[in-house]
N, C-alpha and C positions, 0 to 999 in steps of 0.2 A: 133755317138749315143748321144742321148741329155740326159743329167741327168735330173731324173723328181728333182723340188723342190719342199718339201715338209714343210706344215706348224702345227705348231699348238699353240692351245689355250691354255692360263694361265687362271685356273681359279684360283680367287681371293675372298677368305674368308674372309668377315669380322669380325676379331677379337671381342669379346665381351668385353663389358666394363671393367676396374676391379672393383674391387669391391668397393673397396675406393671410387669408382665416384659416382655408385649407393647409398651409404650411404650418400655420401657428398650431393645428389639431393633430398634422404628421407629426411634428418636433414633440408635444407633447405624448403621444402614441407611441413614438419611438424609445423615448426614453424610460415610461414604463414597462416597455418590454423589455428592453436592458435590464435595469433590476431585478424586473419576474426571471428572464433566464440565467441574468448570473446569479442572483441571491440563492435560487435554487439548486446549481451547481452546489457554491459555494456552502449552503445549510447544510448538505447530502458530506461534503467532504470535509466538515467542521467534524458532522457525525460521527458517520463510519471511518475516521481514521484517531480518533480520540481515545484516551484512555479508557471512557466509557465499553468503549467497543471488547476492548481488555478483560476490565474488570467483572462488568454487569452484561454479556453479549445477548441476551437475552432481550433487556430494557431497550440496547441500544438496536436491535432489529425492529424492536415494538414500536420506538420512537419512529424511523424509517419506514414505516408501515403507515404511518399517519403520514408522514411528511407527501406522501403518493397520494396521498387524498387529493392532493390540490392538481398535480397533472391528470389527476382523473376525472376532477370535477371540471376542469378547463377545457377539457377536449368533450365531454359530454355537453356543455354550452355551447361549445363552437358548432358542434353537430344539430342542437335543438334547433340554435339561431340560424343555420344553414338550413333546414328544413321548413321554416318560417318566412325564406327569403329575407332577413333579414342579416344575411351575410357581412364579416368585415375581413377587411383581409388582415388588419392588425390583430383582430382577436384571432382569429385561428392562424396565423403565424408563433403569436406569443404562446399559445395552447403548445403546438408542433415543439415552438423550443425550451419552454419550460420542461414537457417531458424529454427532452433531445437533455438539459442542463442534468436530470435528476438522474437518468440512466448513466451518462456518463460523468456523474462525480461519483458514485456508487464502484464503477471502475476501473479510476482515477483513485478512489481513496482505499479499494483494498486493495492495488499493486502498494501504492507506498506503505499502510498500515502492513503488512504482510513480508516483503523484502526488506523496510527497514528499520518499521517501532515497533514490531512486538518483540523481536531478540531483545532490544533495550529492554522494554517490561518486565518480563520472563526474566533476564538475568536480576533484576531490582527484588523480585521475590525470592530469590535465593544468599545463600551465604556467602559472606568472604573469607577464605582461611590462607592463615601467613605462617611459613615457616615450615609445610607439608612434609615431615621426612617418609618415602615412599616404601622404604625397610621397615617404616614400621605401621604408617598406616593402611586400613582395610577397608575397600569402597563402599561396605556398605555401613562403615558410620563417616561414609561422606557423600550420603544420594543429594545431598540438600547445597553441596555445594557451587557457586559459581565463579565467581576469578580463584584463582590459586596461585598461590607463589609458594613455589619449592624450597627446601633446603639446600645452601651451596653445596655443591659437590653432584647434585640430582643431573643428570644427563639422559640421552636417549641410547636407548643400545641398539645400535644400526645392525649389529650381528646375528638381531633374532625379528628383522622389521618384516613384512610381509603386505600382498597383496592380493586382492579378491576382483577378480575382472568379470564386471558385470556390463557390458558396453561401455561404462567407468570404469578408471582401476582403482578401489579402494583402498589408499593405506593406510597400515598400523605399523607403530610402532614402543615398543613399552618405554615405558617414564621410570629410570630405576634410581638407586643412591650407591653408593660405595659401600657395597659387603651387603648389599639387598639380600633377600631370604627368596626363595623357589618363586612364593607367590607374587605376580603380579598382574594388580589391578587397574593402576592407572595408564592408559595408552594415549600418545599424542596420533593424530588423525590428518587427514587429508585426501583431498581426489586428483586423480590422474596427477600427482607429483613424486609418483616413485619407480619410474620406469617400468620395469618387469617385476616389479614387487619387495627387490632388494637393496634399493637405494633410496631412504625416505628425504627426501627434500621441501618436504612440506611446511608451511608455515615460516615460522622463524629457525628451523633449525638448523641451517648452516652458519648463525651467528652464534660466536661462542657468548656465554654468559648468560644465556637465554635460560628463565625458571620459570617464566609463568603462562599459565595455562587458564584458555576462555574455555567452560562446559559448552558443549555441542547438546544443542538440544534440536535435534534433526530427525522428525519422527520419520521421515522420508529415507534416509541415507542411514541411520544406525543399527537398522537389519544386517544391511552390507557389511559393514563395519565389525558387527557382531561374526560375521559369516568367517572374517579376516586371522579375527583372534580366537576363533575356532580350529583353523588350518595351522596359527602360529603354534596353537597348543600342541597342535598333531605331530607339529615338524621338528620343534624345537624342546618340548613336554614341560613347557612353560606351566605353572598352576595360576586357574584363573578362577575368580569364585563370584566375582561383582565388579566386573569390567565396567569402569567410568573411561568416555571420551575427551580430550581435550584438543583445543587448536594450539601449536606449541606456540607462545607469542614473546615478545618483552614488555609487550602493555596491554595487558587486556582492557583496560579501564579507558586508554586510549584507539583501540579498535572500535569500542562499544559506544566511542565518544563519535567515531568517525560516521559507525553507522546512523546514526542518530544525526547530526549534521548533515548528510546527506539527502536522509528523508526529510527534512524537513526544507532544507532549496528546493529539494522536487517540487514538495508538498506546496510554497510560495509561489514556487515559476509553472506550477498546474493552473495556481489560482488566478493567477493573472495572467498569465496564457491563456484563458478562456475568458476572462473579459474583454483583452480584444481580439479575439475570436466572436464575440457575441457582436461587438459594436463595430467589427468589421462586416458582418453577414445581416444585422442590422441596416447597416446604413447600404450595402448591396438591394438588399428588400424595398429599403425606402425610394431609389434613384429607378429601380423596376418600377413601383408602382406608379410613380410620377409620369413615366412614360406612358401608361395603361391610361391614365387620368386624361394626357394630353392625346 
C-alpha cells in the first residue's frame, strides 16, 4: 500500500514596517518639501526683484519662464502617479506647494521690486547736478537729471502754487532764484498737501533752507502734474517750455537711501516669513497624515 504524500503551503505575511522606518521616511519627506517649497519661493524672489529684472527685463522673464518648468513638471507627476494608483501624499503636497512658493514669490517680489528698488535704479542712471541756479537754467538741458541741489537763495514761490483735483489734489509749485526771468521750468510737486490748491505744503517745504530736489519719475501721476502747470500758466502767465518735476527735499540721497532700506527688510522678512510659513504648514500636513496612517 503506497502512503499518499501530502503537501502544503506556507503562507507568508509580510511584516509591516515599524514604525521608526515610517517616521524616519516622513522626517526625510518633509524636509525635502521644505526646501522644494521655499527654494522655490526664494529662486522666484532672488529673480524678479533683482537688478536683472531692471536692467535686461526681458532675460529676467525668460529666466522665470523656465523656473515654472519645475512646478509644472511636479504637478504633471503627481497627476500621472495618481492615475497609476500609485499615489503619495508627500509628492502631490510638495507638487501643490512648490507651485503655491513660485506664484507667490513672483508677487512678493514685484510689490517690493516695484514700491521700492526700481526708483533707486532709475535715479542711479540719471545725473547729479550741484549749484542749479533756476534764473538761468532750462529743463530741457536737464531731462537727464536726478538729485539737484539748488543755488542759495532758490526758494518756492507759494504766490503762484496751484492745484489740479483729480480724486487727488495735485500740487505744483515753481522752484525760482532771486530776480528769476518769466520762464519757469523747474516745479517742486506733491499729492493731496496743498489744501485747495494754494497752500503748497508738500515735501520739505516748510523747512527753511531746503534746495534739494528728487526727479519724480512718476509715469502715473505726472499727467496730473502736467495738467497743474497748465492752469498755473493760465492763471498766473507763468512761461513754461519743459517743465521738470521735483519732490522739494533736504536729502534726496538720503530719501533714496531710505527707500532702498526699506525694500530690502521687506525683501528679508518676505523671505523668511515664508520659510516658516512653509515649515509651519509642513509640519501641520505631517501631524494630518500621521492620523490618516493611525
Amino acid at each position: 500500500m503506497k502512503a499518499g504524500v501530502g503537501t502544503s503551503e506556507k503562507i507568508v505575511q509580510k511584516e509591516p514596517a515599524p514604525a521608526s522606518s515610517h517616521n524616519k521616511t516622513n522626517a526625510i519627506s518633509a524636509v525635502l518639501s521644505l526646501v522644494a517649497t521655499w527654494g522655490s519661493f526664494a529662486t522666484v524672489m532672488v529673480l524678479m526683484s533683482s537688478h536683472l529684472r531692471f536692467a535686461s527685463p526681458v532675460l529676467a522673464w525668460i529666466m522665470f519662464g523656465l523656473v515654472c518648468l519645475v512646478p509644472v513638471a511636479s504637478v504633471l507627476l503627481a497627476i500621472r502617479s495618481f492615475k497609476r494608483g500609485h499615489a503619495s501624499y508627500w509628492f502631490e503636497f510638495s507638487s501643490f506647494s512648490i507651485t503655491a512658493g513660485v506664484v507667490l514669490g513672483l508677487l512678493v517680489a514685484t510689490m517690493v521690486f516695484h514700491f521700492n528698488l526700481l526708483h533707486t535704479w532709475e535715479m542711479s542712471t540719471l545725473q547729479r547736478y550741484t549749484r542749479v541756479d533756476p534764473a538761468v537754467a532750462e529743463g530741457r538741458s536737464m531731462v537727464d537729471a536726478g538729485v539737484v541741489q539748488f543755488v542759495n537763495g532758490t526758494h518756492l514761490d507759494h504766490s503762484r502754487s496751484m492745484g489740479f483735483k483729480n480724486v487727488d489734489m495735485y500740487c505744483v509749485v515753481p522752484i525760482v532764484a532771486q530776480g528769476a526771468h518769466a520762464l519757469v521750468d523747474f516745479w517742486a510737486v506733491g499729492m493731496n498737501c496743498c489744501g485747495d490748491g494754494s497752500d503748497f505744503e508738500c515735501g520739505d517745504a516748510k523747512k527753511p533752507g531746503t534746495l534739494g530736489g528728487l526727479r519724480v519719475l512718476d509715469d502715473e501721476h505726472s499727467p496730473f502734474y502736467d495738467l497743474a502747470v497748465e492752469q498755473a500758466e493760465g492763471k498766473y502767465g507763468v512761461e513754461v517750455r519743459d517743465p521738470i518735476f521735483f519732490y522739494w527735499t533736504q536729502g534726496g540721497d538720503q530719501l533714496l537711501q531710505r527707500s532702498w532700506d526699506h525694500g530690502s527688510a521687506l525683501w528679508w522678512r518676505f523671505l523668511f516669513g515664508y520659510l516658516f510659513l512653509s515649515a509651519a504648514g509642513i509640519s501641520v500636513f505631517w501631524a494630518s497624515h500621521i492620523k490618516r496612517k493611525d
